[in-house]
C-alpha positions in Angstrom: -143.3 161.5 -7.2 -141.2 159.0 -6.5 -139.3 159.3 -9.8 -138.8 163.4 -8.8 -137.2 162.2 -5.4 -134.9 159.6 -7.3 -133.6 161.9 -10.0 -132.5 165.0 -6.8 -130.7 162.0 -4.9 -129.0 161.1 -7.8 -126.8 164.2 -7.5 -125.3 162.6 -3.9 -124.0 159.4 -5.6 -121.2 158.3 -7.9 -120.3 158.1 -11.8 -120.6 154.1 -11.0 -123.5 151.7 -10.0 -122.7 148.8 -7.5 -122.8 145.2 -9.0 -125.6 144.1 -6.4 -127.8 147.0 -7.8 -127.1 146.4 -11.8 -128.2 142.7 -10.8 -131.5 142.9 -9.4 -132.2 145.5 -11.9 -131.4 143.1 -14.5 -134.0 140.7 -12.7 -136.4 143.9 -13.0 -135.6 144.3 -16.6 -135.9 140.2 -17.0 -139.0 140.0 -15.2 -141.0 142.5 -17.3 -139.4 141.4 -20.3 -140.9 137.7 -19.2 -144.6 139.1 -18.6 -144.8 140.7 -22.2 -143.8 137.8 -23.9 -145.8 135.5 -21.9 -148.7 136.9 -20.3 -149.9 134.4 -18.7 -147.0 133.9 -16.3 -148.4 137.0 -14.2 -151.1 134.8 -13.2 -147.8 132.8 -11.0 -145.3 135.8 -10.8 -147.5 138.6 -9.0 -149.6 138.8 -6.3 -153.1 137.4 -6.6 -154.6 136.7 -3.5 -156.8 134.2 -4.6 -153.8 132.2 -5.8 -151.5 132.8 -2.9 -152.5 129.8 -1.6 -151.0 127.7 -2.6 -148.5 129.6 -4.9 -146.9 131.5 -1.9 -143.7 131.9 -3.9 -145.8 134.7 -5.3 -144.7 136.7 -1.7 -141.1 137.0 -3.1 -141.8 137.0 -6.8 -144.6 140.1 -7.1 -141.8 142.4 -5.5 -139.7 141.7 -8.9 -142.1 142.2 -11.7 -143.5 145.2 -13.2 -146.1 145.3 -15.3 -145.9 148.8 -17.1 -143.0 150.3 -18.7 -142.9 153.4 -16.9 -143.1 150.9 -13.4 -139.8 149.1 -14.6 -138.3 152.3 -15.5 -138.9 153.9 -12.6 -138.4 151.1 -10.3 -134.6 150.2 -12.1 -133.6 154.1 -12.0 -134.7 154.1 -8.1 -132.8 151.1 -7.4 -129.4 152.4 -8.9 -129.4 155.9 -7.8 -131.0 154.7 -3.8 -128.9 151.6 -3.5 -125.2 153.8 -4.5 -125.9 155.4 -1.8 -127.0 153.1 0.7 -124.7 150.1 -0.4 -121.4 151.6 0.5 -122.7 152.6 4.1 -124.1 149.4 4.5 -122.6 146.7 2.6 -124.0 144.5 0.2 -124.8 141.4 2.4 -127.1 144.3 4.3 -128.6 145.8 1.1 -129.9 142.9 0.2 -131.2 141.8 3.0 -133.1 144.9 3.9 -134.5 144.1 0.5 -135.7 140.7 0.6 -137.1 141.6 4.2 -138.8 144.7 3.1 -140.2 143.0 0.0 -141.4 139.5 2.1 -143.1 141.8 4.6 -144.5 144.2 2.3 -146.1 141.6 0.2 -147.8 139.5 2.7 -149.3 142.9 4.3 -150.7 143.8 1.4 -152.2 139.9 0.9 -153.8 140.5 4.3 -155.1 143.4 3.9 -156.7 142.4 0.2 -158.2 139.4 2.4 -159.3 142.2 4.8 -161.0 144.2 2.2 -162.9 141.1 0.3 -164.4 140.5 3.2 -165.3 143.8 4.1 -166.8 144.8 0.6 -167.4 141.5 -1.1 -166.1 142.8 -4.4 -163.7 139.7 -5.9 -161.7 142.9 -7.2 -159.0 142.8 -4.3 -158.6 138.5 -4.7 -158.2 138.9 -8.4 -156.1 142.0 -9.3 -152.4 141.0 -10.1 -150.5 143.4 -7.8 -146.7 143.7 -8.3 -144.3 145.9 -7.8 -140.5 147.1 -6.4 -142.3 150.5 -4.7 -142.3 149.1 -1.6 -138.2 148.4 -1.5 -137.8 152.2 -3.5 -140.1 153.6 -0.3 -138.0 152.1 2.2 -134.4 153.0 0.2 -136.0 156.8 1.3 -136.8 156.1 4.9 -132.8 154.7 4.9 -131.8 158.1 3.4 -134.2 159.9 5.9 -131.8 157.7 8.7 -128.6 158.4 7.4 -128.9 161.3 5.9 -131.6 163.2 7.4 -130.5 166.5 6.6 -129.6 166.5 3.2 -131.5 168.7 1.5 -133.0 167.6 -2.0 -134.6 170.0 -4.8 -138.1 168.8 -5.4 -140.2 171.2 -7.3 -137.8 173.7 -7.2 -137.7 173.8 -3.3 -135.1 172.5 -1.1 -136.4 169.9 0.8 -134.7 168.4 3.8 -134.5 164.2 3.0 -135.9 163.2 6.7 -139.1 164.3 5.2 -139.3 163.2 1.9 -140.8 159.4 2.7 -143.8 161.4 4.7 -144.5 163.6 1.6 -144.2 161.0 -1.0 -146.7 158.5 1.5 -149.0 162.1 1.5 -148.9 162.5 -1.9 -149.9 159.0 -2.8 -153.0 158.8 -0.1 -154.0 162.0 -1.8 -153.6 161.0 -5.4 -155.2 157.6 -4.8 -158.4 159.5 -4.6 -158.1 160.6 -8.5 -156.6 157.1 -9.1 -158.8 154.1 -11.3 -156.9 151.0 -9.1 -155.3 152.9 -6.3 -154.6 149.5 -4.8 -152.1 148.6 -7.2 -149.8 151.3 -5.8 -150.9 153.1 -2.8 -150.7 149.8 -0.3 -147.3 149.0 -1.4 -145.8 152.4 -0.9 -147.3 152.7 2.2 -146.4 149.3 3.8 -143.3 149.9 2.1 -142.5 152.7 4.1 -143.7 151.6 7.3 -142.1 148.2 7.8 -139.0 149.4 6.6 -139.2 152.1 9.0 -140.1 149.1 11.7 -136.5 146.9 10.1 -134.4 150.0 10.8 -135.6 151.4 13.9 -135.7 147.7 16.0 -134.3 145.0 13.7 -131.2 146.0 11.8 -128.0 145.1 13.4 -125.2 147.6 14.5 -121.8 145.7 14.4 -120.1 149.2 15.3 -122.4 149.5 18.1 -122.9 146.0 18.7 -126.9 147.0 18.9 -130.1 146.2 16.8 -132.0 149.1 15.2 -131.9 153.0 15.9 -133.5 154.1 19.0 -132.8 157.6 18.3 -135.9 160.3 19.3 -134.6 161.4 15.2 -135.9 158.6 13.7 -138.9 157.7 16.1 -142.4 156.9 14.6 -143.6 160.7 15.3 -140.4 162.0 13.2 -142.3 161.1 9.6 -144.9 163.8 11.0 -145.4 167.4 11.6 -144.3 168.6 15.6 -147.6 169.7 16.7 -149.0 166.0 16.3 -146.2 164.3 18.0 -148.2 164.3 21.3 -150.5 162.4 20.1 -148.3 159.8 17.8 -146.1 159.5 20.5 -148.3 157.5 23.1 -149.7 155.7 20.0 -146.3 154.7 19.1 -145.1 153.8 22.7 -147.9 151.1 22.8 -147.0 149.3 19.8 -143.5 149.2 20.9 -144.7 147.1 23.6 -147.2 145.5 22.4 -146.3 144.7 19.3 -142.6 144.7 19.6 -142.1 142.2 22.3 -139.7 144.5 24.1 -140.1 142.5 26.9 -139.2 144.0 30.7 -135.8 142.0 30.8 -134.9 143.6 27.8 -135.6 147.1 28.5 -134.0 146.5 31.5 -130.4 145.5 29.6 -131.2 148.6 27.9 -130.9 150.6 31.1 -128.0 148.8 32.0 -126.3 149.3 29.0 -127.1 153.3 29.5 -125.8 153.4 32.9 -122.5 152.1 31.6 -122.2 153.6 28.3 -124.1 157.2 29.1 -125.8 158.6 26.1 -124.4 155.9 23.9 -127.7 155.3 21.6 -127.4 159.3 20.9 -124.0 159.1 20.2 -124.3 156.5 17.8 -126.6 157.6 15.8 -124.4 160.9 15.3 -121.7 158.4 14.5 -124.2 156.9 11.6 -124.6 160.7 10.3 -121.1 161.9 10.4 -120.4 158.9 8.5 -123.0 159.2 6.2 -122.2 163.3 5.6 -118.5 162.0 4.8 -119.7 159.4 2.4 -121.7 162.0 0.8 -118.6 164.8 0.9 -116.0 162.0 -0.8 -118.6 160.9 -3.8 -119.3 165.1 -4.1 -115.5 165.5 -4.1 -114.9 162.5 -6.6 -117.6 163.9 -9.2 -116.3 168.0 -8.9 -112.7 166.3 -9.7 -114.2 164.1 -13.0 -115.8 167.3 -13.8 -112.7 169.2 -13.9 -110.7 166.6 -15.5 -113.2 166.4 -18.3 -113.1 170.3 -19.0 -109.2 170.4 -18.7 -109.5 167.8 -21.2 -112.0 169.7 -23.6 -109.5 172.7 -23.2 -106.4 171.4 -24.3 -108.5 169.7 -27.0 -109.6 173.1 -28.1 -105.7 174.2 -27.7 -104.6 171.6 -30.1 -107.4 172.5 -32.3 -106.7 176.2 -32.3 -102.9 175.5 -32.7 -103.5 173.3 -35.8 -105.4 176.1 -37.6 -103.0 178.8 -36.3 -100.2 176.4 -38.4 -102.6 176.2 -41.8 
C-alpha cells in the first residue's frame, strides 16, 4: 500500500534527491546489509522488549533496520520520493528532526504497548519478536503531505485520490489486512503509531518561524479530518478532551491564544493558507522544472535523428 502511495507522489518531486535523504537511506541500506551478515546483531539493533531494558539504544536503532528486502526497498524508495518533497518546504534541520522524533516516539509506543499485551495474553510472543522498521517515519512523511498538500490528488488504483486522505486509507488498509496477516505486529503498530504521533508533532509541536507559532491549529488538519464527515461529531469531543488533558494546554495558554486572535484576527487560518500556497508553488516549480527536462531531452533526440537522417541523406 504504502509502496503504491510512494511511487504516485513521486510524480510531484524532482529529477534530484536531497543529500539528508540519500544519507539515511544509506544507513537503511547499511543497516540491513549489517543484519544479513551478522545475524545476531538484531538481537541489539531492533526492538525486543525483553531486551530494552537495558539496551534502550534499541528505541533509536529499530527505526533504522530492516529485516526483509522488500522492507528496505520500500522503506529507501519512500524516504527519497517523501523527503524531496517535504525537505525543501521544511529544511533539513526540520526533516530530520521530525524524523528522529517520530521514530523515538513511535518506538517506545510500540514497547509499551508489547508490555501491554504480554500482560494481557501471557504469550512471550510480543517480549521476544524483533520489531524494526522505518514505516512509522514513511506514515508520518504522508500525514506531512496530507498538511501541506492536502489537495493534491494522487492516482492510486487508477482513481484520483485527494492526498489529505491517503494516511487514513493506508492506516484502514493495514487494520484490515492485519487480520489475514501471520505477525501483524511487526507492521500494523508501527504504521499506526506512526501516523498518529506524527499527526500529534505537526498539529501542537512543530515550530512556525514564519508565524512565530508551534503546530497547526487549523480545523483542516484537526484529529476528525483523517475521518469520514458524518463521524466528526463524535471524534470531535473525543479529540477536544485529549487536547486538554493530554496536551497540557493549560488555561494561561489558551488564553495567549485568544489574545493573539484578538490582535491578529483569523491569523491561525491565514497561515495555514500561507503553508498551502507555498506548498502548491513548490509543487508548480518542480512540475515546471521536470516538463522543461522533458522537452529538452526530446529536442535533443530530434536533432539527433536530424543529424542522423542528414548523414544518410549524404551516403
Amino acid at each position: 500500500m504504502e509502496a503504491l502511495c510512494i511511487f504516485s507522489i513521486k510524480q510531484v518531486g524532482k529529477s534530484g534527491f536531497t543529500k539528508l535523504c540519500k544519507g539515511l537511506a544509506f544507513v537503511l541500506f547499511l543497516g540491513h546489509i549489517v543484519i544479513q551478515l551478522f545475524p545476531s546483531t538484531v538481537t541489539y539493533l531492533a526492538l525486543i522488549p525483553s531486551r530494552t531494558i537495558p539496551f534502550a539504544w534499541n528505541l533509536v536503532t529499530s527505526g533504522y533496520i530492516e529485516q526483509t528486502i522488500p522492507g528496505v526497498i520500500v522503506s529507501i524508495a519512500g524516504l527519497l520520493v517523501l523527503g524531496e518533497v517535504l525537505e525543501p518546504l521544511w529544511g533539513a534541520k526540520e526533516l530530520l528532526k521530525f524524523i528522529f522524533i517520530v521514530n523515538l516516539s513511535t518506538s517506545a509506543c510500540v514497547f509499551v504497548t508489547a508490555i501491554v499485551l504480554y500482560y494481557i495474553t501471557q504469550q512471550e510472543i510480543y517480549l521476544y519478536t524483533p520489531l524494526s522498521g522505518f514505516y512509522g517515519v514513511l506514515s508520518g512523511f504522508l500525514v506531512g503531505i496530507k498538511q501541506i498538500l492536502p489537495d493534491q490528488e494522487i492516482t492510486l488504483f487508477l482513481l484520483n485520490i485527494k492526498a489529505k486522505w491517503i494516511p487514513s486509507l493506508v492506516a484502514f488498509i493495514s487494520v484490515s489486512l492485519s487480520f489475514f496477516m501471520k505477525d501483524p505486529m511487526l507492521y500494523i503498530p508501527i504504521i499506526l503509531f506512526g501516523i498518529y504521533l506524527s499527526w500529534i508533532y505537526l498539529r501542537y509541536f512543530q515550530k512556525r518561524l514564519e508565524a512565530g507559532l508551534k503546530g497547526d491549529p487549523s480545523d483542516e488538519f484537526s484529529f476528525s479530518s483523517f475521518f469520514p464527515e458524518f463521524l466528526r461529531p463524535v471524534l470531535d469531543p473525543i479529540a477536544s478532551v485529549f487536547h486538554t488533558l493530554v496536551c497540557g494546554r493549560s488555561e494561561r495558554s489558551e488564553a495567549n491564544d485568544q489574545t493573539l486572535d484578538g490582535l491578529l484576527p483569523g491569523s491561525y487560518s491565514i497561515e495555514a493558507n500561507r503553508r498551502r500556497v507555498r506548498g502548491q508553488r513548490a509543487l508548480e516549480q518542480r512540475l515546471a522544472e521536470k516538463l522543461a527536462a522533458v522537452k529538452s531531452s526530446e529536442a535533443t533526440l530530434h536533432q539527433q535523428q536530424q543529424d542522423e537522417d542528414d548523414a544518410s541523406d549524404k551516403v
